[in-house]
Structure formats: C-alpha cells, structure tokens
N, C-alpha and C positions, 0 to 999 in steps of 0.2 A: 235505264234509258234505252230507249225502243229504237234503233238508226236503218234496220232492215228490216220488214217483215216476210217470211217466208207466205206464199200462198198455194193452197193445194184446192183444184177444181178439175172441170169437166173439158176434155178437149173435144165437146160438142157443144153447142146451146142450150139444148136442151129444150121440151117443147113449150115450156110456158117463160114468155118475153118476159117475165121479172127475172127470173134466173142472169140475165144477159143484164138487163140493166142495174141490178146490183152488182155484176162484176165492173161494170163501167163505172159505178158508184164508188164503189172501193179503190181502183186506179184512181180516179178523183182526190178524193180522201186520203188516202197515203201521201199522192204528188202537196198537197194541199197541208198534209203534217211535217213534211218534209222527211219520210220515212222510203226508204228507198224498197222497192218490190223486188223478192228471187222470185223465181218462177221456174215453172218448167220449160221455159224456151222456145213453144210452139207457137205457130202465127193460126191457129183452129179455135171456135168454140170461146168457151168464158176463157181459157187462158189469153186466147190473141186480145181480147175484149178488155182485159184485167191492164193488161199491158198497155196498150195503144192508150186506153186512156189516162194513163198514170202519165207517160209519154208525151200526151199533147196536151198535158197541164203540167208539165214542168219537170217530172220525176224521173228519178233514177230509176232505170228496171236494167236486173243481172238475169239473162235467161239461162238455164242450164242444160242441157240435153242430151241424153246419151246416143252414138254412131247410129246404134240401131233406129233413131225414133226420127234424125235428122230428115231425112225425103218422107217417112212415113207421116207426120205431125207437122212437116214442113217449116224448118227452123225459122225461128224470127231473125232475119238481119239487117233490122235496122233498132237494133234495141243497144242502150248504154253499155253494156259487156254481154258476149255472149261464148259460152264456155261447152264444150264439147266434150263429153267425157266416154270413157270405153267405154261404160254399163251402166244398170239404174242402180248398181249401189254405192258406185261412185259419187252419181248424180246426187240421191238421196245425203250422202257422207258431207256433200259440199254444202247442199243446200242449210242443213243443218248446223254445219260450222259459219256459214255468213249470215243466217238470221239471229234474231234478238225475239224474235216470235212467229207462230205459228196461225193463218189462218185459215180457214176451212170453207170454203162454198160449196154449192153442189156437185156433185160426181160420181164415178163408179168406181170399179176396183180399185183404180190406180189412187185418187183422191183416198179413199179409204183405208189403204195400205200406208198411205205415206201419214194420215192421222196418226195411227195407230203404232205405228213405229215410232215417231216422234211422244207418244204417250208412253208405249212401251218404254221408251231411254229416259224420258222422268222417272218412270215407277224405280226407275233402276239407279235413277240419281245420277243420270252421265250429264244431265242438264235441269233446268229449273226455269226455263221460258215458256213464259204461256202460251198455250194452246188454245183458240179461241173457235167454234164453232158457230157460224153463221147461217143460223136454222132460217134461211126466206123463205115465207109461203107455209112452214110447216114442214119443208123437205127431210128433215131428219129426226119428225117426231118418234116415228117406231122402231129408229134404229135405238134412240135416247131411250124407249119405255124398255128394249132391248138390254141396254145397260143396266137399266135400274133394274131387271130382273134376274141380271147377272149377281149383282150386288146382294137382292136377296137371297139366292142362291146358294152366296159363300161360294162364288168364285172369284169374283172381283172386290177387290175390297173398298170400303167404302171411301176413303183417302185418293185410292187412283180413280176413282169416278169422278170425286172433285177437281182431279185436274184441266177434265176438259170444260173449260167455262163455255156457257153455251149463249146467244144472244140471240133475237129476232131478227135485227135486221142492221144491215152495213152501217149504217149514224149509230147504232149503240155501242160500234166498238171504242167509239170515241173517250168513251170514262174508260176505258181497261186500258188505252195506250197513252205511255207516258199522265197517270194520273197527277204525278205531283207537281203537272204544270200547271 
C-alpha cells in the first residue's frame, strides 16, 4: 500500500511548459489518491510546482531539506511538515524511510543521483519500492538506451534494469500505484 510517494525533480522548470505541467499533474494526482508527497523542500521549479499543487487539492506534502539548500532553493513554509536536516544524506536517509515509492520527473544531477541511489539500495535489497520513471516528452530516452546498453555490456544486470519502471506520462502511474484497488 502506497501512503507516501517520494518525488525527485528539477529545481528549475525547465524550458519546455510540459515539464511544469506534469509536475502540477502529479501534485493533483497524489492529493486526488490520497498519497501523501516527500519532496525535497524547495519553493523553485517542478519541486515548488509538484507541491503547491498537491497542496491546493487537498494533499499531504513532507518537504525535506538540508541547512545548506534552506536560503539557497528557498525552503517551502507553508507546506504540511517541513524538516530540516544537516546534510543531503540525511535528507536523502529520511526521504527514503518515509516513502512507500519513488517517483522520477525531469532533472539534473541532483534528480539523478537521488534515482540512482534509491535503485542502487534495491539492487542491494535494503528495500523493494518501486521506483517509477516518468519519461514526459521523451526526456529520459537516452539516458534509458544508456541503460539498456549498460545491460548489454555486462555491467548492469538485467533484474536491476527492471527495477526502474519507466512510464510516459503522469496518468499512467495510476495502474503502478496501489494496483489492487
């Protein structure tokens, strides 16, 4: 049963307006499943976006944010919890112990690193929650043809490649969460 979903995005827009509207999309959709949002805490970009919307249709959002990012990303405070940690592995450590799942919209390093971790601690068995990639537009085709030629490779195997479920667009996470309602 899915009661939190973690979300890892862009604390920018990014340049093309679907990006933004699918993060408004998905704040919708959680508030609307009654799945409560972590996040990373900041009031910038699809995070603030992800948020606010989830927000003003009803939902729980837990922002998390570590000292250093508080004035830099400029913390959200008016959000349901909002938790301040010394570092981003604290940050990361929490986010991961309060979600039920993982999802993925567009982003840079930071979004990337925090998939990948949370991939990484499946391969490793320290959890078993899905990890759901929400490929809008296309955004994460050649990172995905990236993987699958990791896989051929014989560096990634092919079991941890299946963890990251990939989807097109925010409405199709709707069968991967809480299926057997």
């Amino acid at each position: 049963m899915i009661r939190n979903a973690a979300v890892f995005c862009a604390s920018s827009n990014g340049v093309n307006p679907v990006y933004l509207e699918a993060a408004v999309e998905l704040g919708l959709i959680l508030a609307q499943q009654n799945i409560g949002l972590i996040y990373g805490g900041a009031n910038v970009g699809l995070m603030k976006a992800v948020a606010e919307s989830s927000l003003l249709h009803g939902g729980r959002v837990v922002g998390i944010i570590p000292e250093v990012l508080v004035d830099l990303e400029i913390a959200h405070r008016g959000l349901t919890e909002l938790h301040i940690t010394t570092n981003m592995h604290t940050r990361k450590a929490m986010m991961g112990e309060l979600a039920d799942a993982f999802l993925v919209l567009p982003g840079g390093f930071g979004t990337f690193e925090e998939m990948f971790e949370v991939l990484t601690w499946q391969t490793l068995r320290l959890h078993q929650k899905p990890t759901i990639l929400i490929n809008i537009n296309g955004f994460y085709d050649k990172l995905l043809d990236f993987l699958d030629h990791c896989v051929t490779e014989g560096v990634l195997k092919p079991h941890a490649r299946e963890n990251l479920q990939v989807v097109p667009s925010v409405s199709a996470i709707l069968g991967l969460l809480n299926p057997e309602e």
